[in-house]
Wavefront OBJ file of the C-alpha trace (Angstrom):
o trace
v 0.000 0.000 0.000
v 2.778 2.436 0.795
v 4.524 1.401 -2.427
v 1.648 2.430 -4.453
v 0.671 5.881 -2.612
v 4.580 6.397 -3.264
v 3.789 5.694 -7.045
v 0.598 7.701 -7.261
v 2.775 11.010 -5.232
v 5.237 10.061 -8.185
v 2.975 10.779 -11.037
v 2.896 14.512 -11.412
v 7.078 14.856 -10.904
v 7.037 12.364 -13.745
v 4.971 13.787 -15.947
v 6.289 17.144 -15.185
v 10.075 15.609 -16.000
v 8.556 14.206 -19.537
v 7.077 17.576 -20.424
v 10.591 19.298 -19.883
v 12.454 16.591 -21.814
v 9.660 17.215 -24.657
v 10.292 20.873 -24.943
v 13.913 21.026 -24.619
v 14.261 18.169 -27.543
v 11.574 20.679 -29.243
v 14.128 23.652 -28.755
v 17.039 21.464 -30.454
v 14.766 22.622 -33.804
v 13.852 25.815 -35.116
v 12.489 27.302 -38.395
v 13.325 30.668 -40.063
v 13.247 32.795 -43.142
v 16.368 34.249 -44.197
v 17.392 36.280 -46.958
v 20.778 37.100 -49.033
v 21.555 40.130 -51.342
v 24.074 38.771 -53.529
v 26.940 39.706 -55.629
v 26.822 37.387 -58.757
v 29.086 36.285 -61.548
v 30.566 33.365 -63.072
v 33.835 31.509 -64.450
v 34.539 30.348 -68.031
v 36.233 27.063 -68.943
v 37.437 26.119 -72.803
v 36.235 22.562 -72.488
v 37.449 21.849 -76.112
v 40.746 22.832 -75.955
v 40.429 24.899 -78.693
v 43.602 27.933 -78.350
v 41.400 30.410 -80.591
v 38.444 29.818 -77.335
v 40.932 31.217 -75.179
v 40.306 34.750 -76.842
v 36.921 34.254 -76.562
v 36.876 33.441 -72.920
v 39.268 36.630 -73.102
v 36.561 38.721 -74.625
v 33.712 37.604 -72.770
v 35.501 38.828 -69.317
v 36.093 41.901 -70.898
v 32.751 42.816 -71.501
v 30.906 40.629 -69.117
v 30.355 41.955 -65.300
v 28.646 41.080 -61.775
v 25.153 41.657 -61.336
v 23.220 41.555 -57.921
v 21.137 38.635 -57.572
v 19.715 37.524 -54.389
v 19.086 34.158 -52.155
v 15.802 33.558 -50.307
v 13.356 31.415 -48.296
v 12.878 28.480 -45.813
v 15.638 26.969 -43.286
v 15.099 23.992 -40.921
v 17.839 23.976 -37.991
v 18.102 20.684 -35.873
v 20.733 20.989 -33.178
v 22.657 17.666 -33.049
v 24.578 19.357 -29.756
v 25.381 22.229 -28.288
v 28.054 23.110 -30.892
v 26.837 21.302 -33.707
v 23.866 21.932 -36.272
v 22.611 20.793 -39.228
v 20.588 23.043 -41.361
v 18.615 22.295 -44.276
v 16.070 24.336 -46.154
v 14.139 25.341 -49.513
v 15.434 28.564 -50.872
v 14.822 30.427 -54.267
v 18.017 31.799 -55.683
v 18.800 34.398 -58.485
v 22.075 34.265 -60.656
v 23.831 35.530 -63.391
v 25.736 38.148 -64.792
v 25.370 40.807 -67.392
v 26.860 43.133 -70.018
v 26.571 46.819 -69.328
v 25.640 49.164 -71.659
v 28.414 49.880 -74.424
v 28.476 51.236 -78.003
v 28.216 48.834 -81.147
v 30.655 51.198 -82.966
v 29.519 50.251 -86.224
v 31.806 51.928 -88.799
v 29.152 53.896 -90.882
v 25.850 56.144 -88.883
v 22.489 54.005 -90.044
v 19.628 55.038 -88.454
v 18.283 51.397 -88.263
v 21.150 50.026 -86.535
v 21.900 50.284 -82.805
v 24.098 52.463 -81.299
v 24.368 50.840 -77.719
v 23.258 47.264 -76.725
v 23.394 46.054 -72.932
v 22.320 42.398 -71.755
v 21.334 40.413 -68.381
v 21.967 36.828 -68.086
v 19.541 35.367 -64.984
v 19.274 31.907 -63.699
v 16.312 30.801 -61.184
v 17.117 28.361 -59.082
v 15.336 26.344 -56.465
v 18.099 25.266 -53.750
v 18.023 22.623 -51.047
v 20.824 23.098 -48.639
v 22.735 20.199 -46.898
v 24.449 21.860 -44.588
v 26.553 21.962 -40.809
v 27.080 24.772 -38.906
v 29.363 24.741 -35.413
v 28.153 27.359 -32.906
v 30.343 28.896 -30.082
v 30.544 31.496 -27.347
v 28.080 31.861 -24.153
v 25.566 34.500 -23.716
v 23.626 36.186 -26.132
v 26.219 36.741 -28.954
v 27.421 33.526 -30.688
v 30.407 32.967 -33.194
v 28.970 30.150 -36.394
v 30.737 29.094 -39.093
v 29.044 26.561 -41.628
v 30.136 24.531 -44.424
v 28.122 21.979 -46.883
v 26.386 21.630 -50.357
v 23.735 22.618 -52.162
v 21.495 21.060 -54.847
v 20.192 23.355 -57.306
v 17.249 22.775 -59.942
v 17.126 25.139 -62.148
v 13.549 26.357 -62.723
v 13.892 29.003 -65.485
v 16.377 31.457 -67.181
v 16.091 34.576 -69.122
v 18.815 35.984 -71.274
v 17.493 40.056 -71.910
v 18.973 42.061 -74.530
v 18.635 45.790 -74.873
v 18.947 47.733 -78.257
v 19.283 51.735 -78.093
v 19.253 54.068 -81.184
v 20.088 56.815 -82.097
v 16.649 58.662 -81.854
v 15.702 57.291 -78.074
v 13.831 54.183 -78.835
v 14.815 51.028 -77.641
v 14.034 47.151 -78.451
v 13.968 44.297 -75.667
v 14.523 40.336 -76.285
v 15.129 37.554 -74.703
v 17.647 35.353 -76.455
v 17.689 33.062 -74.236
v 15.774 30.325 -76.529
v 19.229 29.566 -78.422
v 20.599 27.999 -75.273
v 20.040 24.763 -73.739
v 21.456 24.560 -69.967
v 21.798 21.725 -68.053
v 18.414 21.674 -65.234
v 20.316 20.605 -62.181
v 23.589 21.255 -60.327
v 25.512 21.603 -56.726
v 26.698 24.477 -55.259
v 29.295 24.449 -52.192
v 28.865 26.693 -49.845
v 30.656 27.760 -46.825
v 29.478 31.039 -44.455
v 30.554 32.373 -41.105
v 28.804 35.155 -38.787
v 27.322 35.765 -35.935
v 24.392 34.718 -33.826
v 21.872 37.018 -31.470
v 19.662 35.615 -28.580
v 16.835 38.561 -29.493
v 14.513 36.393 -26.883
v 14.041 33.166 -25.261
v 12.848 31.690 -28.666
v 13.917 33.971 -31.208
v 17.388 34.495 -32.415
v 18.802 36.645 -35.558
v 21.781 35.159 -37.692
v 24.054 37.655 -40.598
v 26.171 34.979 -42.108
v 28.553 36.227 -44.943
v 28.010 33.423 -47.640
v 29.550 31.932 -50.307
v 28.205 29.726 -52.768
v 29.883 28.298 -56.204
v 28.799 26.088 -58.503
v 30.335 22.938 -58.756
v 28.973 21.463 -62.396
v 29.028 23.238 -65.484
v 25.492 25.136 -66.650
v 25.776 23.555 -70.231
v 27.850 21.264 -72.240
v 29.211 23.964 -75.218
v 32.982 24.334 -75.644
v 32.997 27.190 -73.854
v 31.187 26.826 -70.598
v 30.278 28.829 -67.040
v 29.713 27.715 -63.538
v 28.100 30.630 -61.523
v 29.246 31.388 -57.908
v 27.780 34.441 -55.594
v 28.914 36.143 -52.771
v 26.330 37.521 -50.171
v 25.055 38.543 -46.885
v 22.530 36.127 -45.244
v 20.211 37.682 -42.747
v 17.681 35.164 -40.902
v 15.255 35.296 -38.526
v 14.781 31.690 -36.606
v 12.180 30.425 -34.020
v 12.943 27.626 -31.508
v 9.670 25.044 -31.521
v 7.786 24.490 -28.552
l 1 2 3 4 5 6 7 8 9 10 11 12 13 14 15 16 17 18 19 20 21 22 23 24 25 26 27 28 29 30 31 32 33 34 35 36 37 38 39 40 41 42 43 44 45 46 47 48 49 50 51 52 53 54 55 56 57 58 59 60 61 62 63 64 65 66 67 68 69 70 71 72 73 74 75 76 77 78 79 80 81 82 83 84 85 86 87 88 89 90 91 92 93 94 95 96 97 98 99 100 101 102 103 104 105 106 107 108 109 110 111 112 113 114 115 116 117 118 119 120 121 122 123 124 125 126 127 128 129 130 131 132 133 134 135 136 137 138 139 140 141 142 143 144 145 146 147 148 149 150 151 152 153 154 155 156 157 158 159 160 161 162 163 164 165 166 167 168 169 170 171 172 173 174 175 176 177 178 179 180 181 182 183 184 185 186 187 188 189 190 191 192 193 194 195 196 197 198 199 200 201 202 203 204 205 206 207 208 209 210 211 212 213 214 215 216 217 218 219 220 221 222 223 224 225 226 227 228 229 230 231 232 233 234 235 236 237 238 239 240
């Protein structure tokens, strides 16, 4: 009899110490939106081995430039310990690069010919981090660095060409029909920042990124693989 009033005095401690296991394995995950401005450009490669590529890879990095681009959406953090994380998402990613505006210097005036062109490569990509970040420091402030891949699927691209002339008009196309690149790839990416305690459940991360592509974006002789450089703000919230 005294065994089982012990037992039944025993029930709300034990209940109490399953509800506080419960929420802190619930606080080892937390959800957030983050979001990246990003400086964007690429590298060429002569896959063919062709020496007279070489001065077209010369050209295009003459003309060609950056472009801002940006790097946005969904994270899922699950702490695996107090120094270890691994952080997974779905994120919606702009890339490219472009050609600023520059004269055609055709040799003789025609008034149905250009006089300046300019052009925007973009690439759309949906992006699924695989990613670990290690976490240190006590208090509020918190010193993370993070390494890991990413796949990308590339959901659309656009390849925008302006024409100016001489009278003010201009003409807009999209060239990008001519091309055919490849609908999948993986980025690596490594980042490293700081973390903010804002409240008990709510914490800010600003995480310089950087994220390159580690597959080619078609199969022509002369091919790119995109990278971008950026500042990733997020906003996270433990679970309860």
């Amino acid at each position: 009899m005294k065994i089982l009033l012990v037992l039944i005095a025993s029930i709300p401690f034990i209940a109490n110490s399953q509800e506080t296991k419960k929420s802190e394995a619930n606080k080892n995950i937390s959800v957030g939106f983050s979001f990246s401005p990003d400086y964007s450009y690429r590298t060429l490669k002569n896959n063919d081995g062709n020496p007279s590529l070489d001065v077209a890879i010369d050209h295009r990095n003459d003309i060609e430039k950056s472009k801002f681009g940006f790097t946005t959406g969904l994270n899922l953090n699950i702490r695996l310990s107090d120094k270890v994380e691994f952080q997974s998402g779905l994120l919606y990613s702009n890339k490219g690069y472009k050609i600023p505006k520059q004269a055609t210097d055709f040799p003789v005036p025609d008034p149905s010919l250009a006089t300046h062109f300019e052009s925007h490569a973009n690439f759309n990509y949906l992006d699924i981090p695989l990613k670990f970040n290690f976490i240190s420091g006590m208090g509020k402030v918190k010193f993370i660095i993070g390494a890991g891949f990413a796949a990308n699927i590339l959901l659309n691209n656009s390849e925008k060409v302006t024409l100016s002339y001489a009278d003010g008009s201009e003409k807009e196309f999209d060239q990008s029909d001519g091309f055919d690149y490849n609908k999948f790839n993986i980025s690596s990416l490594v980042s490293i920042g700081l973390e903010y305690q804002m409240k008990e459940n709510i914490f800010l991360r600003m995480e310089p990124t950087f994220r390159y592509e580690l597959l080619k974006i078609d199969d022509y002789p002369v091919t790119a693989r995109l990278w971008n450089l950026g500042l990733n703000v997020g906003v996270y919230f433990n679970l309860k």
